[in-house]
N, C-alpha and C positions, 0 to 999 in steps of 0.2 A: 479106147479111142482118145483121142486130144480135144476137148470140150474148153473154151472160156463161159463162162457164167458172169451176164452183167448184172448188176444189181445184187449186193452182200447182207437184203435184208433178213426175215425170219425165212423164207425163201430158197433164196438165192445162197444165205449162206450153210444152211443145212443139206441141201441136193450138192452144195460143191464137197460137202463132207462127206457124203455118204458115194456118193458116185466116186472120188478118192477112193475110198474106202473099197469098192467093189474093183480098182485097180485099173482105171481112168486115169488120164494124164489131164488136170484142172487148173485152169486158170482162171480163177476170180477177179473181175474188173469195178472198179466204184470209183465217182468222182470224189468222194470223200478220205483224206489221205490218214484218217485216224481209224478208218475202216480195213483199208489194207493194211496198216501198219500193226494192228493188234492179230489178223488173218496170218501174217507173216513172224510172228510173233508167238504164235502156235496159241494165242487166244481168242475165245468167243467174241462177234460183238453184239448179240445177242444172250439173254437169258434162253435157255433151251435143255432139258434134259437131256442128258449124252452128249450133245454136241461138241463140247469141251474136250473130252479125249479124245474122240472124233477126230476134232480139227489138229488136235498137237499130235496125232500117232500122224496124221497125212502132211504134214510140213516135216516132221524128223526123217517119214522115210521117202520126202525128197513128191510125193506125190500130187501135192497144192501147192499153190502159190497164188499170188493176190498182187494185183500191180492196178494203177491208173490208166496206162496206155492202153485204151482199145486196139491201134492198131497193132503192138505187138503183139497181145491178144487174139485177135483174127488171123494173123500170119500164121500162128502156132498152133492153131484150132482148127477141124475140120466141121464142129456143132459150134454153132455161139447160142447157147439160152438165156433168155429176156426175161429177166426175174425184177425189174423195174417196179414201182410204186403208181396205181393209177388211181392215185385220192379223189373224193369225190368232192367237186364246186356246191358253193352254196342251194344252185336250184336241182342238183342231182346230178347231173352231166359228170362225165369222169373228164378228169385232169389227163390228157394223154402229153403233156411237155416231156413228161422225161423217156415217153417210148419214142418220142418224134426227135430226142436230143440224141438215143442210143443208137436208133436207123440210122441217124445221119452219120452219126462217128462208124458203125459197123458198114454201111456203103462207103464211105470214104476211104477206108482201110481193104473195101473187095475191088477200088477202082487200081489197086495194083497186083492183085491175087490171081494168079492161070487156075489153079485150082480149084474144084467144084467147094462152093460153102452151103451150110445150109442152118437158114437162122428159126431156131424154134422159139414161140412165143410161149412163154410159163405164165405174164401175168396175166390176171382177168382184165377180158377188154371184150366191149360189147360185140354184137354180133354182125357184119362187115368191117369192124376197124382194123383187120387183118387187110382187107381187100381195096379199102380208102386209105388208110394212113401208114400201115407197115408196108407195103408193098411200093406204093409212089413215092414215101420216103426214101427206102432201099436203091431203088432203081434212080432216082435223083442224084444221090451223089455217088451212087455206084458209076451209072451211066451204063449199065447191065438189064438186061432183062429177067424178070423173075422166072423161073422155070429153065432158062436156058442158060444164065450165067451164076444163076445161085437158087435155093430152093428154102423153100416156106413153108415152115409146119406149127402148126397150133397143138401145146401140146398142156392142157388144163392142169393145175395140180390140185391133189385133193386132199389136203394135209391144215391140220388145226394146229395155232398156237398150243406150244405145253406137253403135247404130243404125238410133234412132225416127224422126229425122228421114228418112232415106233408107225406114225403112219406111209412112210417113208417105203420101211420094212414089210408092211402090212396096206397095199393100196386095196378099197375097193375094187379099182379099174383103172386101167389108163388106157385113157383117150386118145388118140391122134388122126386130127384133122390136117387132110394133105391133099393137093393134085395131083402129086406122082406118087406111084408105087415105090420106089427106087429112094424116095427120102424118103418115106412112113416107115420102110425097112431098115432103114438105117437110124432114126429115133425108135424102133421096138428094142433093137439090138443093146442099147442102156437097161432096157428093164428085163434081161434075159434073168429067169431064175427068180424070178417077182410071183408073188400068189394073183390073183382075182384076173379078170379077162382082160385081153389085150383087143379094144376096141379104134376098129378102122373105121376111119368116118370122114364127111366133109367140113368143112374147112366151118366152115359159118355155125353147124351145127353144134361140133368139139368148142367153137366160142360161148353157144349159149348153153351146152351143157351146167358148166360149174354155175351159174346163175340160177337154172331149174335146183341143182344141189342145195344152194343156200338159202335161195328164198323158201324152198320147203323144209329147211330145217329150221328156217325161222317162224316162218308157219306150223309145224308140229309145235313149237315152246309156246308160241300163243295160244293153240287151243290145248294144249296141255293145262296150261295156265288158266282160259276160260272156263274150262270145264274143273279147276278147282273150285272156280269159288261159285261155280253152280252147287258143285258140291257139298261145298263149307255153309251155304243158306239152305240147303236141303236136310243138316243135318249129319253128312252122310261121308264118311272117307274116302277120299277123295285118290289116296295111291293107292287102293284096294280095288276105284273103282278102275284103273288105270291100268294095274296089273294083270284084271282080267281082262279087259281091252287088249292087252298087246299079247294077248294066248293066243289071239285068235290072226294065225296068220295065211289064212285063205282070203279076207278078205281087208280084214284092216291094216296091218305091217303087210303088203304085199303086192304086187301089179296091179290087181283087180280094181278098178274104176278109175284108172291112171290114164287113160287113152285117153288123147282130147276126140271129141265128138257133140252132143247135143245134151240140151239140158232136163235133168233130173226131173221123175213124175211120178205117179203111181198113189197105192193109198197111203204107202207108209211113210216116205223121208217126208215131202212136204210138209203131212199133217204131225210127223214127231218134232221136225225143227221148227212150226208154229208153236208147239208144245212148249215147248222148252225154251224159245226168247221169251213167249207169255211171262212163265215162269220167272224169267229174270228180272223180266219189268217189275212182277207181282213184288220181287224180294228187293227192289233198287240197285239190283247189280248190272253190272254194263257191261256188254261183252259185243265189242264193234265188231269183229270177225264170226261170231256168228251171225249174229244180224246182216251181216254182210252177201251169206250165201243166198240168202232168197234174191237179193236185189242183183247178185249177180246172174243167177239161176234166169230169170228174167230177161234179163241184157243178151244173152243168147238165144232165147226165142226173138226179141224184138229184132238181133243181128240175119237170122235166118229170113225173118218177116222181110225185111231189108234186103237180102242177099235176093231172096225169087222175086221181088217186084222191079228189081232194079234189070231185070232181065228182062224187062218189057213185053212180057210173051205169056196169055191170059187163059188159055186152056192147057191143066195143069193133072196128072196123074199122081195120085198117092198112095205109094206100096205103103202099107204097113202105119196104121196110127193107134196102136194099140201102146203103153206105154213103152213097153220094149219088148221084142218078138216072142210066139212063142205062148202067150196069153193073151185072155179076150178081155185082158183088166183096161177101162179108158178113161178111170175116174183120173184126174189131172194127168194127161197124159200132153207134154207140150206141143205134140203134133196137132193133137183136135186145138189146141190155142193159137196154132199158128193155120190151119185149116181157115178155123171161123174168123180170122182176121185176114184171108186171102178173098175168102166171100163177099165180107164187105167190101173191098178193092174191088168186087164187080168182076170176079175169076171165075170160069166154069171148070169146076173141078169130077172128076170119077175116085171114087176112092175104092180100094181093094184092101180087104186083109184076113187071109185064109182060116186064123184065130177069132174071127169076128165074124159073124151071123146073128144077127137080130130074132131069126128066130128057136135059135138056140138060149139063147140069152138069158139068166136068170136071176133072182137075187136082187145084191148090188150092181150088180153090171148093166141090168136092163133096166135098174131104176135110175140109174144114172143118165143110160138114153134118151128116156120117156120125160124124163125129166129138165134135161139139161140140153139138149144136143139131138131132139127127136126129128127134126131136117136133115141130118147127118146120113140117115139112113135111107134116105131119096136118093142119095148120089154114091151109095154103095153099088156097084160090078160082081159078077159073079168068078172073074176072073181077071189076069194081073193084064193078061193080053186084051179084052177087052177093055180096060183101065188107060191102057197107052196108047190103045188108035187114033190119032188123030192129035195125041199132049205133044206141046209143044217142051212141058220141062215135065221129067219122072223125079220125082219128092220120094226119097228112099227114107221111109220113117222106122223103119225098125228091120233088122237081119230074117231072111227066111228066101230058101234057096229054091221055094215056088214062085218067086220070082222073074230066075234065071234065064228061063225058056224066054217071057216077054221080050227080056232085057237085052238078047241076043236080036232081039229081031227090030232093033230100032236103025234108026237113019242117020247118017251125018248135021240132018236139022235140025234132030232131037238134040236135047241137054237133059244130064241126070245132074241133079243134086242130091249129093248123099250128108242126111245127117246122123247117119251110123258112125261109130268107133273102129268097124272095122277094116275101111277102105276096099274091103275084097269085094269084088263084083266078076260079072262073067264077062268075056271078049264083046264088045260092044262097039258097033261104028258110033254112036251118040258122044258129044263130047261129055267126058266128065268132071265133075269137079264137088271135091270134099270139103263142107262145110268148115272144117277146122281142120284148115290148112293139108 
């Protein structure tokens, strides 16, 4: 295909080398004229492994080229990708000048184009600035409609200084966020013959992808990092204890508690991550990111507390407050926390949960009741459907598919709130709506 590439940084000018290279007709564009000239020059302007012969085999056999002119660029392109710089302002805000500088030159150059264009976004930009600033840019000095006179795709790139070329070669995934089918088809067609999944998506979503990417890979180096020097005051080594950490990839390296949903309970993580800030304090090590979890852990019951009361609606059913389905475990379970703070709001609640019977109860479990929560058990149902006669919102506390039957038989009045992860529920007239998002 005929591709321009704006933006010649680490980027913009490695994808214009490597897509050359796969036998792309490229036109690299940069305001900066020592940019093109070394581009055309058959040298890097960047440090980059590989890149170098990269760039000089694709200028010798005629296949890059590097110019200033956007609009020759657009005329000769049927992709233009936005590999542009979106630095961050002093208070965080990203700097979009020079995506809003690129729109303008790239609609100015489609207000004389008959031919369909279609402009994929590379660089990271938050999630609507596709839909607020690239697109009423475009169409501004286009004087084009987007979807009808040119087409917009969001296409993340997932590639680290020092080893983009090999990441290049080697994507985990490529993303493409699109409205049409017809351009998503047309940005997979560059990555034909690429390893990892070729993921179709919405537009807003493909934006905050690569952000979910970084911020958690900057979050894995932190508590990488916390958990040394827990380590190193413990005693105890610390890549040893890391190595066997990442053996275990059913639940730590892996999906598993990745779904947003509701916040963590039970007898173990609470009382092990009490554990271990103790610990830190004891030794005068500081570790803001773990201390962090509880207080966020927190912030989502308080958000939930928040979400049902703001529904203004006081008789309330509760599937499932067991920590998480499946067991009759309810020592810190955040549903009985966010229960016994619906109560005091003055809520009449029914609660149900198939895993829970008081008079089965033994152990810890029932001394937890007896002890903690022994009113709880006044307003336990013997069943899900007696639980919903009459609520005006169904509190989905944990998964369990004895539910179902009730769930099916509710009203267009009714409102479910789910704070499960796993969104799936049965055909239900109630309206619903999942706690996180």
């Amino acid at each position: 295909m005929n591709l321009s590439i704006f933006g010649l940084g680490y980027v913009g000018t490695v994808i214009a080398g490597c897509f050359a290279k796969a036998g792309h007709r490229v036109i690299g564009v940069d305001s900066e004229p020592s940019k093109v000239s070394l581009i055309n020059s058959g040298q890097s302007p960047i440090i980059e492994a590989e890149i170098g012969d990269i760039l000089r085999d694709a200028i010798a056999d005629g296949s890059l080229r590097a110019t200033g002119d956007a609009a020759e660029a657009v005329a000769a392109s049927e992709l233009s990708l936005l590999c542009v710089g979106t630095p961050s302002q002093p208070g965080g805000e990203l700097d979009l000048t020079y995506i809003r500088r690129v729109c303008a030159d790239i609609g100015a150059a489609l207000r004389g184009k008959s031919a369909r264009h279609v402009v994929v976004v590379r660089s990271t930009v938050l999630p609507g600035t596709i839909e607020n600033v690239v697109v009423p840019a475009l169409e501004a000095a286009s004087g084009k409609r987007a979807g009808a006179g040119f087409g917009v795709v969001m296409n993340p790139e997932f590639m680290r200084e020092s080893s983009a070329v090999r990441d290049f070669y080697n994507p985990p995934k490529t993303v493409i966020g699109a409205d049409s089918a017809d351009d998503a088809a047309l940005v997979a067609r560059l990555y034909e013959g690429l390893p990892g999944p070729v993921i179709h998506t919405a537009v807003k979503v493909a934006e905050m992808v690569k952000y979910c990417d970084n911020i958690f890979h900057a979050l894995k180096i932190t508590f990488g990092n916390e958990i040394g020097l827990l380590a190193k005051a413990a005693g105890v080594d610390s890549h040893e204890v890391m190595r066997i950490f990442c053996e275990d990839t059913k639940l730590n390296l892996s999906p598993a508690y990745l779904k947003p949903g509701f916040a963590y309970g039970g007898s173990c993580l609470p009382k092990d991550l009490r554990a271990m800030t103790w610990f830190a304090r004891s030794r005068d090590v500081t570790v803001p990111v773990l201390n962090a979890i509880g207080h966020s852990n927190t912030h989502q019951i308080e958000n939930a507390i928040r979400t049902i009361l703001a529904a203004g609606r006081k008789r309330i059913a509760v599937l499932g407050f067991a920590f998480k389905g499946g067991t009759d475990d309810l020592r810190e379970s955040p549903v009985v926390t966010v229960i016994e703070a619906l109560l005091g709001k003055g809520c009449e609640l029914r609660l149900f949960d198939p895993s829970v019977n008081t008079a089965r109860l033994v152990g810890a479990n029932r001394r937890y009741i007896e002890q903690h929560i022994p009113h709880l058990a006044k307003l336990m149902v013997a069943s899900a459907g007696e639980a919903v006669a009459d609520a005006e919102i169904i509190l989905l506390g944990n998964i369990n598919t004895a539910y179902h039957p009730a769930l099916k038989s509710l009203t267009p009045a009714q409102r479910i709130i789910d704070l499960t992860s796993s969104g799936h529920h049965p055909d239900t007239s109630a309206a619903y709506e999942r706690l996180a998002g």
